[in-house]
C-alpha positions in Angstrom: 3.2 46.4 -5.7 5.4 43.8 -7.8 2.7 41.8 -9.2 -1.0 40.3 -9.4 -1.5 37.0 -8.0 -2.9 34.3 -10.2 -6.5 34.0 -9.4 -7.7 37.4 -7.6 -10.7 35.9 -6.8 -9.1 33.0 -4.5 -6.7 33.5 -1.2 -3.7 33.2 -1.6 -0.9 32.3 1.1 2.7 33.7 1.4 5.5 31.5 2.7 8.7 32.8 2.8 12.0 30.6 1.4 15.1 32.2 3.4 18.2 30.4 2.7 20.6 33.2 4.0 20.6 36.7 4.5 21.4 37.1 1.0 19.2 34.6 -0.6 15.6 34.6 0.1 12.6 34.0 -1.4 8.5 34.7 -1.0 6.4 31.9 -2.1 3.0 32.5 -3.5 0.9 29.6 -3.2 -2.6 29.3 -4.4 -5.2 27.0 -5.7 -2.7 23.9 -6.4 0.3 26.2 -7.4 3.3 28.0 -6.2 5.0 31.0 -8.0 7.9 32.6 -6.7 9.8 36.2 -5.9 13.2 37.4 -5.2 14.5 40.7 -5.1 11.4 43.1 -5.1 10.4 41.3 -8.1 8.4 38.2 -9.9 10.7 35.4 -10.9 9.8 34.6 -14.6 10.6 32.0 -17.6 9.9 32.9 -21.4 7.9 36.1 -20.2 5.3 34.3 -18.1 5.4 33.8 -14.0 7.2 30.6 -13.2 5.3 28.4 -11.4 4.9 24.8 -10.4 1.9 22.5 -9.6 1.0 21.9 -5.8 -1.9 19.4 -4.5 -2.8 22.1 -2.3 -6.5 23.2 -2.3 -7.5 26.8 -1.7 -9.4 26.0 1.2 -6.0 23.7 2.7 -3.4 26.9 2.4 -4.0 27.9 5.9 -3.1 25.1 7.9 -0.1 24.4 5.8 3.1 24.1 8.1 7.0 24.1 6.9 9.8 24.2 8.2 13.8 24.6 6.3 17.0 23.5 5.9 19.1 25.0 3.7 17.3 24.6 0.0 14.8 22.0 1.1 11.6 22.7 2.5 9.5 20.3 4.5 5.6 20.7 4.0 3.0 19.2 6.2 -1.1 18.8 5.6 -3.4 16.5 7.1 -4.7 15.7 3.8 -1.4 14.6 2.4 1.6 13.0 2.2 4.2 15.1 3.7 6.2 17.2 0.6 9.5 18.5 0.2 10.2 21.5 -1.5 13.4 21.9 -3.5 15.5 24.8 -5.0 18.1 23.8 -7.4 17.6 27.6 -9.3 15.8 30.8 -10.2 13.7 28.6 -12.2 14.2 25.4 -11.0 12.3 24.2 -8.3 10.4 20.6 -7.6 7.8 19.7 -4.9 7.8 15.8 -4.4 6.9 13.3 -1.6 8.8 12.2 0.8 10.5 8.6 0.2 11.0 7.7 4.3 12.8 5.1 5.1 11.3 2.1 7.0 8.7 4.0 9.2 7.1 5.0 10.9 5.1 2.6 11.9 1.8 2.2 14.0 1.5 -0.4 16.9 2.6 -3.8 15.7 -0.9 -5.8 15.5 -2.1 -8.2 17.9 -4.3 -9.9 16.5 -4.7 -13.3 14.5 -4.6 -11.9 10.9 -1.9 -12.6 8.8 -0.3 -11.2 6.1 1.5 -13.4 3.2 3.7 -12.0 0.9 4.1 -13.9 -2.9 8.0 -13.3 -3.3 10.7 -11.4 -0.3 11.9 -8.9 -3.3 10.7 -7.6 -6.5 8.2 -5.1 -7.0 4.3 -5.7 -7.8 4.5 -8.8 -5.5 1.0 -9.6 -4.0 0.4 -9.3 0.1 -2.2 -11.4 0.9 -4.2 -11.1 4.6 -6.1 -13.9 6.1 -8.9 -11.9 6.6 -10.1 -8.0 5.6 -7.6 -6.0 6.5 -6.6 -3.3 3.2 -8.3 -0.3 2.2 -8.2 2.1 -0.6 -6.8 4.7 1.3 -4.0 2.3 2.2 -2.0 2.8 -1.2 1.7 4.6 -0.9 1.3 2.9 2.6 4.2 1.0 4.1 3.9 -2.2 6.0 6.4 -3.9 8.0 7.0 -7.8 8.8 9.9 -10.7 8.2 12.6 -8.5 8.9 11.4 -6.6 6.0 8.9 -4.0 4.5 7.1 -3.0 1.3 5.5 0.3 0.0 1.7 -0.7 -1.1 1.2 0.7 -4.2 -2.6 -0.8 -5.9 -5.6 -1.9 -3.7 -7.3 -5.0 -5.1 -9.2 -6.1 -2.3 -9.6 -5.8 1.3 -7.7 -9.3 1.7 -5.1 -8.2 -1.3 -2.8 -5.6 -2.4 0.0 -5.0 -4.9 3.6 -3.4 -2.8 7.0 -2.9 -3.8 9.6 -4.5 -1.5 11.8 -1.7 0.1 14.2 -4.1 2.2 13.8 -7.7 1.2 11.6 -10.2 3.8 12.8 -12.9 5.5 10.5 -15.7 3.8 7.3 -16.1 2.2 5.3 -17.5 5.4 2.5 -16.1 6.9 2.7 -14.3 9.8 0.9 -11.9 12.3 3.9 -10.2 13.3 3.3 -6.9 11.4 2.6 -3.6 11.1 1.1 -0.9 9.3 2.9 2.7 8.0 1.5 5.4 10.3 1.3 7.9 7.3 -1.2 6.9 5.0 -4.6 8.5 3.8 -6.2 5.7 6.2 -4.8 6.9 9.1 -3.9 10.6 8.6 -0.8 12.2 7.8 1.1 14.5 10.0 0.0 18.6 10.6 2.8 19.5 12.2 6.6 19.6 10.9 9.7 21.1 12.7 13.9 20.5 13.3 15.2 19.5 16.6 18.3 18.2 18.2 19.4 17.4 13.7 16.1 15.5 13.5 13.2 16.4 11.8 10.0 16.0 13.9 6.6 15.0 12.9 3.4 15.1 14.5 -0.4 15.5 15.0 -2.0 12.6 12.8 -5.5 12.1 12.4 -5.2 8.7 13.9 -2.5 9.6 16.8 -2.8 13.2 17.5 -1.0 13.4 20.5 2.4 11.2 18.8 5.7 13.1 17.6 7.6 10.9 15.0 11.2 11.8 15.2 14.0 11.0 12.3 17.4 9.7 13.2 19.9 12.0 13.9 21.0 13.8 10.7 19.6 12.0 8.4 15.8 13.5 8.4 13.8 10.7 5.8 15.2 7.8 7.9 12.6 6.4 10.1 14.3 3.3 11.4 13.8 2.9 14.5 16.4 1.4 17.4 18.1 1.2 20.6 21.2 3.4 19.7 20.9 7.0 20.2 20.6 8.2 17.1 17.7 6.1 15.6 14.5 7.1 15.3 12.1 7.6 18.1 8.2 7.8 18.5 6.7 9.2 21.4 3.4 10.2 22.8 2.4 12.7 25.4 1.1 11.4 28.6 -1.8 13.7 29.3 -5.2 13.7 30.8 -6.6 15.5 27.7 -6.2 13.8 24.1 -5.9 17.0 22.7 -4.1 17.4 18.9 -0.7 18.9 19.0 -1.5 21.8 16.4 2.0 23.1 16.1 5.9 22.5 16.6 7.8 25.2 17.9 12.1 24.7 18.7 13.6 26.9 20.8 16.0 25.7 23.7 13.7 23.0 23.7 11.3 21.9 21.3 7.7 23.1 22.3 4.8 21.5 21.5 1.2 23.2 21.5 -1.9 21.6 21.8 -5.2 23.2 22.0 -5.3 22.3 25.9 -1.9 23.3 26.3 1.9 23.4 26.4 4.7 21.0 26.4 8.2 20.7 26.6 10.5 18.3 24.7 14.4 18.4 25.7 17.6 16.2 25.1 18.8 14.2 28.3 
């Protein structure tokens, strides 16, 4: 016994934080918080359990899936934007979202709406659509078009929304050459989380649950996408089932389970 948890009367998951051999952690997260222990014992400040605030409901903890490098952890839930744990000390810890870079992104769209933006740099520029196209849901969203894209960071109506510009757009024209962010709270963020081949992999959205989002080559947050081999890459399984993939596993290859099966991911 080293300690009491929190809140007795909640569950309570434990995730462990190995950086070595010689440097490993258990995490106890509960009802939106996680405290921490090393060494048989309860990592404290000023007397009292450290501990830092999570978005992570009680009823969320168990479908929670991580994976590590060194002192960052990747967190994945379906109800949220995908987290990254970091260790800088004992006491000294931060969870934040993921900033990723240009993507990914859903299909472009195909059909006649446009989108308009009021200035190609700047932030709390307007993006105006021709028709209703924004949703609540849609803020923290990215959206891609004119060579550029923007983070969407205030809803004001389905035909208007406030973004920051990420890379600057071509021009201020209209067009119907764009695309929408694939993580968002409109379309589901990913479940599923592991490293393979020095990418970090993604997958098992609400909206595409059979699609594994992969980063570029060493350099995990960038989604940009390409024809050179180490760009980012977004694939979906060809199956007769649209089952969800519910988990990421690497091994020689990188396996991917689904509820109707298994499948195998490999480097050429």
């Amino acid at each position: 016994f080293i300690a009491e948890v929190k809140d007795s009367s909640k569950s309570t998951r434990l995730i462990p934080f190995e950086f070595s051999t010689q440097q490993t952690y258990i995490l106890e997260f509960g009802d939106q918080y996680i405290r921490f222990y090393k060494d048989k014992g309860q990592i404290l400040s000023s007397g009292s359990a450290y501990e830092i605030a999570s978005p992570y409901l009680e009823a969320e903890l168990f479908e929670i899936k991580f994976a590590q490098s060194a002192d960052v952890m990747y967190i994945c839930h379906e109800n949220h934007s995908v987290r990254k744990l970091s260790r800088t000390g004992h006491t000294s810890w931060t969870l934040e979202k993921v900033e990723f870079t240009d993507g990914p992104y859903l299909s472009p769209n195909t059909t006649s709406t446009t989108v308009t933006p009021s200035a190609t740099t700047g932030t709390g520029i307007t993006i105006t659509a021709s028709a209703n196209l924004f949703a609540a849901t849609d803020v923290d969203r990215l959206i891609s078009f004119r060579n550029g894209y923007a983070e969407i960071t205030a809803f004001t109506s389905a035909t208007s929304v406030t973004a920051d510009v990420k890379d600057n757009f071509d021009n201020t024209t209209a067009t119907s050459d764009w695309k929408f962010g694939a993580f968002s709270d409109t379309s589901g963020h990913p479940s599923c989380v592991s490293f393979f081949e020095q990418r970090l992999v993604f997958a098992g959205t609400t909206n595409e649950p059979q699609t594994l989002y992969f980063s570029k080559s060493g350099d995990y947050e960038n989604m940009t996408s390409g024809t050179n081999a180490d760009d980012a890459m977004i694939y979906t399984i060809a199956s007769n089932q649209v089952n969800r993939i519910r988990y990421l596993k690497t091994q020689r290859t990188l396996i991917v389970g689904t509820t109707g099966g298994e499948f195998t991911v490999s480097a050429d």
